[in-house]
Backbone bond lengths (Angstrom), bond angles and torsions (degrees), N, CA, C in turn:
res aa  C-N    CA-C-N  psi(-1)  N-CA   C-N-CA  omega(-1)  CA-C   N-CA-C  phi
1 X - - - 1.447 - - 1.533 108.46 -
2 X 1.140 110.84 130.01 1.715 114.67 176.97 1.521 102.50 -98.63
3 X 1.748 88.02 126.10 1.739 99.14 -174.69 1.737 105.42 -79.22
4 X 1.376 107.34 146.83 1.797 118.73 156.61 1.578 92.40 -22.82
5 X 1.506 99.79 160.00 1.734 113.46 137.06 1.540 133.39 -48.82
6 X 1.433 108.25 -46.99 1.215 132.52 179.95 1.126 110.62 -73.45
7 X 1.521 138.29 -9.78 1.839 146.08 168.20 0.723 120.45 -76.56
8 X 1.428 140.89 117.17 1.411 134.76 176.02 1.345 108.05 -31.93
9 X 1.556 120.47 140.30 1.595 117.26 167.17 1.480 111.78 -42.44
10 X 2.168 94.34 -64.86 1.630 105.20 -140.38 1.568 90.10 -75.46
11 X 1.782 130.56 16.10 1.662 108.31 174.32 1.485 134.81 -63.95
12 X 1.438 101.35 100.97 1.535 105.89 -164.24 1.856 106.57 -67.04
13 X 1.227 122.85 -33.95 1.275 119.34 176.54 1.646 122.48 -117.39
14 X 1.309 104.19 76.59 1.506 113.09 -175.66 1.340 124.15 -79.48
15 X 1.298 118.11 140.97 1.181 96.38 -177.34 1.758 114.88 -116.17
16 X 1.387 122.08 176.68 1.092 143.29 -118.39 2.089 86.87 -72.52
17 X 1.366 144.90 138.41 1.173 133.33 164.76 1.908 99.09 -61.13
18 X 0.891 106.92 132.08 1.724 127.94 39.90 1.934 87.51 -128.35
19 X 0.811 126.10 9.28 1.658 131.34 -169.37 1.887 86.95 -69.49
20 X 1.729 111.64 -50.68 1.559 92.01 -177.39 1.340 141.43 -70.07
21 X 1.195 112.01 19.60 1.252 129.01 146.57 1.247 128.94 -60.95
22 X 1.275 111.35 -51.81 1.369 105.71 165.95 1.081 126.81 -87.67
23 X 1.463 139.42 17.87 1.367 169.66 -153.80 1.782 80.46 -117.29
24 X 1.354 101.66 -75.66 1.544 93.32 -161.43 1.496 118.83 -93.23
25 X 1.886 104.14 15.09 1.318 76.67 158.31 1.450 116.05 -103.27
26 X 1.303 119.62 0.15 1.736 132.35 174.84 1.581 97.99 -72.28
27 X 1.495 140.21 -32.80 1.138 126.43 170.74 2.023 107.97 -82.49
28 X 1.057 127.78 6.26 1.319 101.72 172.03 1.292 119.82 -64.08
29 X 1.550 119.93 -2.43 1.288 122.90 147.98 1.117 128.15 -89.31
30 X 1.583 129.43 129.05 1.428 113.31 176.41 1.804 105.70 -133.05
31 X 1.196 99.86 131.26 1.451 93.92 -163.04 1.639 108.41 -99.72
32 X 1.523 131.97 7.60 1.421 151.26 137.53 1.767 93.80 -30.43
33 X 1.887 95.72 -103.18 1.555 87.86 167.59 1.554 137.33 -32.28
34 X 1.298 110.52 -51.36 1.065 110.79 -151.75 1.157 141.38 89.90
35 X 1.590 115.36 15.03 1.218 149.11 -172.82 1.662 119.03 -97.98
36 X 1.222 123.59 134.78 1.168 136.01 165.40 1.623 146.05 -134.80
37 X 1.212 111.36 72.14 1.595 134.06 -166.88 1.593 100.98 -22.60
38 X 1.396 119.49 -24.65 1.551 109.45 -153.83 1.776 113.34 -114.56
39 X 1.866 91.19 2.55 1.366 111.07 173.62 1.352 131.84 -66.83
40 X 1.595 104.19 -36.14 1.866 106.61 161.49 1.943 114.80 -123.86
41 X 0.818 110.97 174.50 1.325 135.49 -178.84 2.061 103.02 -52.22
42 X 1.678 93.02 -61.28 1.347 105.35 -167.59 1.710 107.95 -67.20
43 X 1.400 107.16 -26.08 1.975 94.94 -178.66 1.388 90.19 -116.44
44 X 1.414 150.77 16.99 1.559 136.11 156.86 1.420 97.84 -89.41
45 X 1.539 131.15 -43.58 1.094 117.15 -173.70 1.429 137.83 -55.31
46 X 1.335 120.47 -51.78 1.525 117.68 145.08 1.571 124.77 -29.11
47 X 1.478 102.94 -73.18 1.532 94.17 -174.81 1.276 120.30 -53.30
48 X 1.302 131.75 -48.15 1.267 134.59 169.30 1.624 106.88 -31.42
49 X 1.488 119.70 -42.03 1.976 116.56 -140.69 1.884 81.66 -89.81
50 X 1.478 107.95 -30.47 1.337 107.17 -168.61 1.847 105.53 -87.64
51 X 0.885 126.09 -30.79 1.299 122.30 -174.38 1.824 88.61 -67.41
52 X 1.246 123.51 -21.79 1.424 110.02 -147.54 1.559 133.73 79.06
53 X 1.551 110.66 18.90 1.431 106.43 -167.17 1.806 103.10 -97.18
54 X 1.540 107.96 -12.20 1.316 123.15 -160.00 1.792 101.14 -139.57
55 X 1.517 100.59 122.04 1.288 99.82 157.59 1.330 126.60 -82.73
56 X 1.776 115.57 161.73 1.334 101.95 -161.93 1.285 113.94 -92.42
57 X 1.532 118.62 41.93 1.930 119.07 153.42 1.494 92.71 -124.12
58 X 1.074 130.29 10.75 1.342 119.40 172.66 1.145 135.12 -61.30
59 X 1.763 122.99 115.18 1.584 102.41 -161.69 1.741 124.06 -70.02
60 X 1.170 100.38 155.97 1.651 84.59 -171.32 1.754 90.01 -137.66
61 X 1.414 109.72 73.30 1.449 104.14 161.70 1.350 123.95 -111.91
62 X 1.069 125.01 -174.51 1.563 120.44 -164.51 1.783 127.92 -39.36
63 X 1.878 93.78 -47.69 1.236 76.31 147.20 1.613 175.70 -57.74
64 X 1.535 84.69 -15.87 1.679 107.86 -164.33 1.879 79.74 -103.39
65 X 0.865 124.50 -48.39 1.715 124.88 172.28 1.131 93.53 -39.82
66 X 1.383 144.37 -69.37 1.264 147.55 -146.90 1.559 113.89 -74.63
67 X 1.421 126.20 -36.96 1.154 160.12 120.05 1.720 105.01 17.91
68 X 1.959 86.16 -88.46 1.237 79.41 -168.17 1.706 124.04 -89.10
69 X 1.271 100.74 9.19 1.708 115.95 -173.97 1.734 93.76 -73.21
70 X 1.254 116.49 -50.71 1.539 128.70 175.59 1.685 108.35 -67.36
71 X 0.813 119.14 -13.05 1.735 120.07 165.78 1.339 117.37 -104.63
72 X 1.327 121.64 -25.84 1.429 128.58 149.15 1.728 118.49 -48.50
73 X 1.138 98.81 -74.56 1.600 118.78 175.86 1.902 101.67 -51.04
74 X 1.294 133.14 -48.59 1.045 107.09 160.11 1.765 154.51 -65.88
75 X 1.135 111.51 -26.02 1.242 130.67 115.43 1.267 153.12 -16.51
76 X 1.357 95.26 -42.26 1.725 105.72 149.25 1.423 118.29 -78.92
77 X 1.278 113.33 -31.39 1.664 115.93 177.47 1.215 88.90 -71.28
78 X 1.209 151.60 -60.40 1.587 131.05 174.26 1.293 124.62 -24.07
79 X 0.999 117.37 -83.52 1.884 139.62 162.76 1.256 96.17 -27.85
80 X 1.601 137.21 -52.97 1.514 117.04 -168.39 1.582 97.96 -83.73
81 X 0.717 152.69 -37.54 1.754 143.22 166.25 1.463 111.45 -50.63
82 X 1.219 122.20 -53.45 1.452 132.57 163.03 1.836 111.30 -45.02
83 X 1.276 111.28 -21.85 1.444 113.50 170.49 1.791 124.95 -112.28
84 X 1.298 87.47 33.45 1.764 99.81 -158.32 1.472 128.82 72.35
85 X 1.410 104.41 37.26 1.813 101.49 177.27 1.327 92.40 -97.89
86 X 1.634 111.83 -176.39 1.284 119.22 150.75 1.345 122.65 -45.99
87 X 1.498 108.76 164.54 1.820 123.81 179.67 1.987 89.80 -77.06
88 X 1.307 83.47 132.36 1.985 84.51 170.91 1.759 116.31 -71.44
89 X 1.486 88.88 146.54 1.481 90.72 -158.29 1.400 95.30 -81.90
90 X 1.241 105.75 164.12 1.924 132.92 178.80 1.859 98.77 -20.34
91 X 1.506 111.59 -79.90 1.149 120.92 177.81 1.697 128.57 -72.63
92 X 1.072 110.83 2.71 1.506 102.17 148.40 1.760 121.16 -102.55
93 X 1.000 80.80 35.28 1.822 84.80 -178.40 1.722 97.43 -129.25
94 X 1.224 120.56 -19.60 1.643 118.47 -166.81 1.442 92.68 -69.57
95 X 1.610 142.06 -50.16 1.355 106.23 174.64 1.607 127.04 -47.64
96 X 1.381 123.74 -14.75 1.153 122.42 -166.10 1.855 98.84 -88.66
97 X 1.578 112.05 -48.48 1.439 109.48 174.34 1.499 113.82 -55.08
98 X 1.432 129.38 -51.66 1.168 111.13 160.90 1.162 138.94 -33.99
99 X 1.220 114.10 -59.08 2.068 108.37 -178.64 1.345 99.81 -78.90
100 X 1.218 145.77 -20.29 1.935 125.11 113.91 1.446 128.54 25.15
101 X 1.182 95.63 -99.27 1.016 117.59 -160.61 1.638 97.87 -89.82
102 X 1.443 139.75 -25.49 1.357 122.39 167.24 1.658 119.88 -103.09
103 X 1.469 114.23 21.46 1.155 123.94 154.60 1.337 125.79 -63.46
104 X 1.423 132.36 156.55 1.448 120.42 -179.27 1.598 108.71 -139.10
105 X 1.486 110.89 47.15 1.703 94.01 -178.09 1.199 142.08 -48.55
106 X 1.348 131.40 147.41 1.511 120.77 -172.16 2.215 101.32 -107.32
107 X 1.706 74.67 157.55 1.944 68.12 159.83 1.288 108.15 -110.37
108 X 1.197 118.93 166.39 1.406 142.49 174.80 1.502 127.40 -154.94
109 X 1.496 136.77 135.28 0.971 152.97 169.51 1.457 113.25 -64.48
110 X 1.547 139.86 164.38 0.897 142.85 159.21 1.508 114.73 -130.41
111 X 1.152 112.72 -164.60 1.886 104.24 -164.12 1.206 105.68 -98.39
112 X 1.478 120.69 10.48 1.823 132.81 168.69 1.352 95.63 -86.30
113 X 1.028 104.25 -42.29 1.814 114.58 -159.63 1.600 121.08 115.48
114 X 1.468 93.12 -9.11 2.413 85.18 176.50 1.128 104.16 -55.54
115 X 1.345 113.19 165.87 1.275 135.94 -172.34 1.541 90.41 -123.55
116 X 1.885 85.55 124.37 1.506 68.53 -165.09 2.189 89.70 -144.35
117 X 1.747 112.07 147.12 1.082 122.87 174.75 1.161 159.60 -94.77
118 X 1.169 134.57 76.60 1.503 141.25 -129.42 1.916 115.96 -123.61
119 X 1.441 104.14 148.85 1.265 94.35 -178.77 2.010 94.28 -118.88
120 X 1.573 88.28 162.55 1.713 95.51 -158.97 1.930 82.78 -95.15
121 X 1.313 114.60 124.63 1.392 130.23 -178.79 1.788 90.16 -74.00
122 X 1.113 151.13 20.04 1.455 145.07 160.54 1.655 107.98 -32.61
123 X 1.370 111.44 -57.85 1.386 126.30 176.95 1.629 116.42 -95.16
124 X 1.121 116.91 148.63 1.483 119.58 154.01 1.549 113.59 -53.21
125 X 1.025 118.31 -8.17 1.859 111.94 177.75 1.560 92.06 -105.76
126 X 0.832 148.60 -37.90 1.216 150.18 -165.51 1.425 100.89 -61.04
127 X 1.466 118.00 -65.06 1.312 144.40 -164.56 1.765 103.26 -63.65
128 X 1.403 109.18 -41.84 1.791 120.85 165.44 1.435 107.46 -73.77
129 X 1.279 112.71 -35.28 1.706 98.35 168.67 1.193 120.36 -68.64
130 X 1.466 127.20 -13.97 1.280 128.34 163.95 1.574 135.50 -66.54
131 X 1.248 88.43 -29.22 1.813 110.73 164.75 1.262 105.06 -56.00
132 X 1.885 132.81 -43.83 1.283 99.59 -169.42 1.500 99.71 -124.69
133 X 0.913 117.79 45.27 1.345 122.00 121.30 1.569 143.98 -81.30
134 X 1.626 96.43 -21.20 1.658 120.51 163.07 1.822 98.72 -66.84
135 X 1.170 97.65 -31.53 1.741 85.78 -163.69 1.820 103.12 -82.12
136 X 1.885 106.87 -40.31 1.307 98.38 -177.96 1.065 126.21 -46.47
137 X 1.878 107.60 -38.78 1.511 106.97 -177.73 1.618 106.35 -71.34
138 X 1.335 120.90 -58.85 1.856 120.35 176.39 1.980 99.25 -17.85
139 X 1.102 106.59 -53.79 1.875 110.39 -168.76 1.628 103.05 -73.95
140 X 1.125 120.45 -16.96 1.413 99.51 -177.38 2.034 106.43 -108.69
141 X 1.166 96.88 -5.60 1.666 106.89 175.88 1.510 89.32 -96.71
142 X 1.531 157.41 -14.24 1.397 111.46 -150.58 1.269 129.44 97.31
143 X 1.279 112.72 -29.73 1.519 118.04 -171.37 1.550 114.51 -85.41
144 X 1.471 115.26 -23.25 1.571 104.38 -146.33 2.112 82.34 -89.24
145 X 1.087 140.84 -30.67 1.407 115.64 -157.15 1.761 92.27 -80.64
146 X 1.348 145.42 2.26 1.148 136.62 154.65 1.755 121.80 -59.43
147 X 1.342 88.43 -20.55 1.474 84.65 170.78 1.384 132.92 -91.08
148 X 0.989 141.23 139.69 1.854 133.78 -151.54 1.553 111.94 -152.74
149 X 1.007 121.46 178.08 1.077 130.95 174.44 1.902 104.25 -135.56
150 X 1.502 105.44 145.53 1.627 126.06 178.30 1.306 83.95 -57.30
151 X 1.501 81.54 130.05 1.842 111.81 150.20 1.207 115.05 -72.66
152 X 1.190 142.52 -20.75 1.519 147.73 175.47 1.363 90.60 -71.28
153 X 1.378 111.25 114.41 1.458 129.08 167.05 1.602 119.50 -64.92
154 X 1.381 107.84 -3.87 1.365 112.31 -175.25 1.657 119.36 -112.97
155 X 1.899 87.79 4.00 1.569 103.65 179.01 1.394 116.06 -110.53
156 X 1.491 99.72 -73.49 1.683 109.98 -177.60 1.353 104.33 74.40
157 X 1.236 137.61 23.96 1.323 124.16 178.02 1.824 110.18 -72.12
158 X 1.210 114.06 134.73 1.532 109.86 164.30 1.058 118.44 -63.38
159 X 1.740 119.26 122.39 1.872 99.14 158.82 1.092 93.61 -129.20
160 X 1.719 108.05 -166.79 1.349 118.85 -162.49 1.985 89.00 -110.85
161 X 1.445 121.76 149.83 1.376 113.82 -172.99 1.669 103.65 -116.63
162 X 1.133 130.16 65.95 1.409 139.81 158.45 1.339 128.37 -17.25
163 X 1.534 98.45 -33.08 1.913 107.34 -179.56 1.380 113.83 -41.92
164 X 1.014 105.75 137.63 1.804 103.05 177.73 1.375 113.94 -74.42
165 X 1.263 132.76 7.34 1.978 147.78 -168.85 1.664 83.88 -112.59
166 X 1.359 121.06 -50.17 1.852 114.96 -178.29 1.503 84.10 86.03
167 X 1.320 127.37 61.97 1.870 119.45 -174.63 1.609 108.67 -143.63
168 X 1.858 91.12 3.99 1.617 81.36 -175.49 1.269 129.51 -74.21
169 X 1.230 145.26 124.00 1.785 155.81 -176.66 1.032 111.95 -90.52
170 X 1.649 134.67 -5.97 1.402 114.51 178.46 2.044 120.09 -125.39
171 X 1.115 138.69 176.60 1.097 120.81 177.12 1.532 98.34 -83.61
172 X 1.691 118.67 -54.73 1.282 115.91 176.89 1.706 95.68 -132.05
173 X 1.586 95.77 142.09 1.273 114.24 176.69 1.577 123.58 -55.94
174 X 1.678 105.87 -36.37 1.150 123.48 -172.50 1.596 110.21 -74.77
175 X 1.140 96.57 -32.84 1.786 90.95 -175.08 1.327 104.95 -88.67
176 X 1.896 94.16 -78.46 1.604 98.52 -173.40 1.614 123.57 -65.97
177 X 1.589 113.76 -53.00 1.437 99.39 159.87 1.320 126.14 -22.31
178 X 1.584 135.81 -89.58 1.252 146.31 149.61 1.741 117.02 6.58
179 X 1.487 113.34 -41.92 0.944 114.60 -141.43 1.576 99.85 -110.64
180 X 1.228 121.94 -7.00 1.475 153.16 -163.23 1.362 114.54 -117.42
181 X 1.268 101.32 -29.13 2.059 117.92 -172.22 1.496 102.96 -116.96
182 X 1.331 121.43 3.82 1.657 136.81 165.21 1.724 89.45 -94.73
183 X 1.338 115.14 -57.89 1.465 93.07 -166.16 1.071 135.20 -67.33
184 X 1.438 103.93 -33.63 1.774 126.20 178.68 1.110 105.71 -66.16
185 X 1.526 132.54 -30.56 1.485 118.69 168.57 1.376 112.85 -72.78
186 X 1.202 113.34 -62.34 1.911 110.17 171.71 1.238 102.77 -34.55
187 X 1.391 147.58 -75.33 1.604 129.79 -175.88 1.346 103.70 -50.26
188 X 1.305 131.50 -54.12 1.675 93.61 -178.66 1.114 122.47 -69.03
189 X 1.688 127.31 -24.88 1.789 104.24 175.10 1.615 103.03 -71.90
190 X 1.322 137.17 -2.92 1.416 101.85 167.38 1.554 120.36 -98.57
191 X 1.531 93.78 9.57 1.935 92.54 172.34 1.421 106.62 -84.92
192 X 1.826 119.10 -27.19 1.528 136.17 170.02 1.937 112.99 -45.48
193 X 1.342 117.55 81.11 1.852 96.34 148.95 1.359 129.80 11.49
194 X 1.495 133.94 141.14 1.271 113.12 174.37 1.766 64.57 -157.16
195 X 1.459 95.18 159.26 1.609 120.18 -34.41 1.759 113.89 -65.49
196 X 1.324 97.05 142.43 1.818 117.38 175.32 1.764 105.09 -24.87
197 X 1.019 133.45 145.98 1.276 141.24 -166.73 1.317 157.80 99.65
């Protein structure tokens, strides 16, 4: 599959468009690097104009940065419940009821005839109200509980979980798996007696 521009290259488990959008916009954080696309003006602004979440007079100052860092971050509390975390609590979901409730989607027809629902990216809220409408549809196709977030507390990367069981916990097996199932055994051999017997 050839990713958008706007997709991380190295995303080894992407998931299906238009769902990777919101795949990659929950990774514009990556906490490996230590990097965060949505932290200034000068590297949110691009990605935003190219993902399509932001038109290009759209203001993008601290607030609307702030905006979508809190609609990101909620969203991830999605994805980690969607991967066996807890249900997200009351207040990490109010950024999500907000652009809710001040979203304004329109309907529209196309030249098939679907009826079909879209928000006008004019604004940075507009363009985040579009995200969950990507997600309503992901929940009513099937698609959206494939999406998850790393169990490695030191990752959080979003991936998409393909397994045919729907049980996968890690972004990559090789790193974080590995790297999680090395530790948990070392704490239990030091809760283990030595020597055995």
């Amino acid at each position: 599959m050839e990713l958008p521009s706007w997709a991380n290259p190295d995303e080894s488990r992407p998931a299906p468009v238009p769902l990777l959008l919101v795949q990659a916009f929950v990774n514009t954080w990556d906490a490996e690097h230590g990097t965060d696309l949505l932290d200034r003006a000068e590297t949110a602004g691009p990605w935003l104009r190219e993902a399509g979440l932001a038109a290009t007079g759209a203001s993008l100052g601290e607030p609307e940065l702030r905006q979508a860092r809190e609609v990101r971050e909620s969203l991830r509390a999605l994805l980690a419940h969607n991967g066996g975390g807890t249900r997200p609590a009351a207040e990490e979901l109010v950024p999500l009821g907000a652009l809710a409730r001040a979203g304004s989607p329109k309907l529209s027809v196309d030249p098939a005839g679907h009826i079909l629902l879209a928000t006008e990216p004019q604004t940075l809220a507009g363009g985040l109200a579009g995200l969950l409408l990507i997600v309503r549809d992901a929940q009513q196709q099937g698609t959206w509980q494939r999406l998850k977030i790393c169990r490695n507390p030191e990752c959080r990367w979003a991936f998409y979980d393909r397994s045919p069981t729907r049980r996968g916990t890690w972004c990559d097996m090789a790193t974080c798996g590995n790297m999680i199932k090395n530790r948990n055994f070392r704490a239990r051999r030091k809760q283990q007696p030595w020597p055995p017997g």
